[in-house]
N, C-alpha and C positions, 0 to 999 in steps of 0.2 A: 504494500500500500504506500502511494505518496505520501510524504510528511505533508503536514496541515498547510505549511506556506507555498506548499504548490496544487496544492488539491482546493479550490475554490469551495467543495462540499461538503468538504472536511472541516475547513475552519471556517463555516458558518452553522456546521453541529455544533461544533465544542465551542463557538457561543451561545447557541440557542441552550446548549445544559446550562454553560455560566448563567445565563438568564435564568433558568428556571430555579438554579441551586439558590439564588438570590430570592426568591420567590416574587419575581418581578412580571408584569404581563406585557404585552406589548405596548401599550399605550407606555404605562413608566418608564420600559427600557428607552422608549423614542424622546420619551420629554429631559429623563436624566442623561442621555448618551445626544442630545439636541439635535438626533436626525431626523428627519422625515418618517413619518410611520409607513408610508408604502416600502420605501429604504429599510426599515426593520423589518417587517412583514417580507420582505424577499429572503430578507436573511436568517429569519427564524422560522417561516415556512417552504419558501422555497430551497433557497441556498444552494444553486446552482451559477450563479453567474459569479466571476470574477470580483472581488470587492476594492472599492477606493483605499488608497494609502492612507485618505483623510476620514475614513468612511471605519476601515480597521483601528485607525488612531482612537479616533471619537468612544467606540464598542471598548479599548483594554482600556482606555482611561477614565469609562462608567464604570467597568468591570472592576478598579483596582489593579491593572496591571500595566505593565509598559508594550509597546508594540511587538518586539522579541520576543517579551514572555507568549504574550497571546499566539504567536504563531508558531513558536518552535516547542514549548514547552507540552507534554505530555498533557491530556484533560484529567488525569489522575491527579498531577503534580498540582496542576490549575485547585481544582477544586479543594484538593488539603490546602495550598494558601488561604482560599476565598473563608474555609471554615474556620481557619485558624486565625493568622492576624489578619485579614480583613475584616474580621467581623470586631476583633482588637481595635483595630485602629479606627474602624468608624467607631463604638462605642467612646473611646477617649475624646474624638473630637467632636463627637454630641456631648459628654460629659464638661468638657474645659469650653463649650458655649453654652451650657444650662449656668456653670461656677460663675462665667465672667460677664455674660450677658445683664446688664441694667435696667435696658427698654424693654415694659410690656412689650411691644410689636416686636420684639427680636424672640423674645421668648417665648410667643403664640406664633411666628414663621416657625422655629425650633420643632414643636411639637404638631405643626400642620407638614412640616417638612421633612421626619425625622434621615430619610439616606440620602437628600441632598446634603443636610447640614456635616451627615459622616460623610462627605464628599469633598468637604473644605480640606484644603491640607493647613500647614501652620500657619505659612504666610498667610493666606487666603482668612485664617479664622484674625491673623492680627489686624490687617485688612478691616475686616468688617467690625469688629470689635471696637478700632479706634474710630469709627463714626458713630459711636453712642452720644450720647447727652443730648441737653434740654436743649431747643434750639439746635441741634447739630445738623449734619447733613441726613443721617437716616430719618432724622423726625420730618426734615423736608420732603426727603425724596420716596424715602419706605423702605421696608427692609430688601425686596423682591425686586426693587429698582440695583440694588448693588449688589445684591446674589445673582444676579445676572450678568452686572458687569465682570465681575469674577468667574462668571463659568463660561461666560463667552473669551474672558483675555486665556483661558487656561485651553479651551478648545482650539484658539489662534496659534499657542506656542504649539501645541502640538500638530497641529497641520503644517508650522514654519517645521519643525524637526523630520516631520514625514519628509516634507520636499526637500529637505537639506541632504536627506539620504539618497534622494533620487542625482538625473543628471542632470537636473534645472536647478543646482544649486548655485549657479552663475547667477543666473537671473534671476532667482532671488536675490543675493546677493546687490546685485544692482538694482534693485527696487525697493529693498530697506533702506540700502546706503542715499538713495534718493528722496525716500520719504522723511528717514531721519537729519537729513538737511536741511527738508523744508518744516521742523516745527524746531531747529534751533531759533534761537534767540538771533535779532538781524546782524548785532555786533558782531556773533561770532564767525558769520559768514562770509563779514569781508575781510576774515581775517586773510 
C-alpha cells in the first residue's frame, strides 16, 4: 500500500478517523479547520481526489498536528497523540483562559467555544488575554471579532509554510518582501 502522502484516499481516511476520534461532525471540523464544508465533505466522505497543501495544512492544524505528522505519520501513532497530549494541551489552554480570563464575554465565548478556545496556542491565549478591560478593545470589538483574527493570522502562516515548501517559494518571497515594504513607516523607505 502507498504511504498516506501519496495515496490521496489514504490520507483523507486517516482524517476523517482524526475527525471522528475528536468527536467532531462535519459542520465543526469545516468551521474549526475554516474550510469550506463541501471541501470537508469530499474529504470525509469522498476522499478520493488529491488535497491542497493549504487545504492538508488547514485539517493537521485543526487536528493538533503539523503537516509531516498528518501525512507521514502512522493513524495509530496519530491517534495515541490526539488521546494523549492533545486532549493535555487543549485542557491546559481552556484551563489558563477560564484562570486568567476577567470579561464576562471572554468567559461565556470560553464555554460556548470550548475546542476552539483549546485551539489557542500560548501566544494566541497572551494575545487575547491582553485585550481584556473596561473600555478595552474586546469590550469594543467582542470577543469573536479577535478569535478570528487569531485563527485566521494562524491559518495565513500556515498556508505561507505550505508554499514555502513548494517551488513558489521565490514568489512568495517576492511578494512578502513587497508587501512588507509597503506598511513600513515612509522614513524608512527612503532610506
Amino acid at each position: 500500500m502507498k504511504p498516506a502522502n501519496d495515496n490521496p484516499a489514504a490520507l483523507a481516511e486517516k482524517i476523517a478517523r482524526l475527525v471522528q476520534e475528536r468527536g467532531w461532525n462535519q459542520e465543526e471540523f469545516a468551521r474549526i479547520a475554516r474550510l469550506n464544508r463541501l471541501t470537508v465533505r469530499h474529504i470525509l466522505q469522498e476522499g478520493k481526489r488529491r488535497l491542497h497543501n493549504a487545504t492538508v495544512g488547514a485539517c493537521a492544524a485543526a487536528l493538533g498536528f503539523s503537516v509531516s505528522e498528518l501525512r507521514d505519520l502512522p493513524l495509530e501513532v496519530l491517534l495515541t497523540r490526539l488521546r494523549t497530549s492533545g486532549s493535555e494541551e487543549h485542557d491546559q489552554a481552556r484551563r489558563r483562559l477560564y484562570e486568567q480570563a476577567t470579561q464576562p464575554e471572554l468567559l461565556a465565548w470560553i464555554e460556548r467555544n470550548p475546542d476552539r478556545a483549546g485551539q489557542l496556542s500560548r501566544a494566541d491565549l497572551d494575545e487575547l488575554l491582553s485585550l481584556q478591560g473596561t473600555g478595552g478593545p474586546m469590550t469594543a470589538f467582542g470577543v469573536e471579532h479577535f478569535v478570528d483574527l487569531i485563527e485566521r493570522k494562524r491559518i495565513l502562516k500556515e498556508k505561507v509554510d505550505a508554499i514555502a515548501g513548494t517551488e513558489y517559494v521565490e514568489v512568495l518571497e517576492k511578494m512578502v518582501d513587497l508587501m512588507y515594504e509597503k506598511i513600513q513607516p515612509y522614513r524608512n523607505r527612503a532610506q
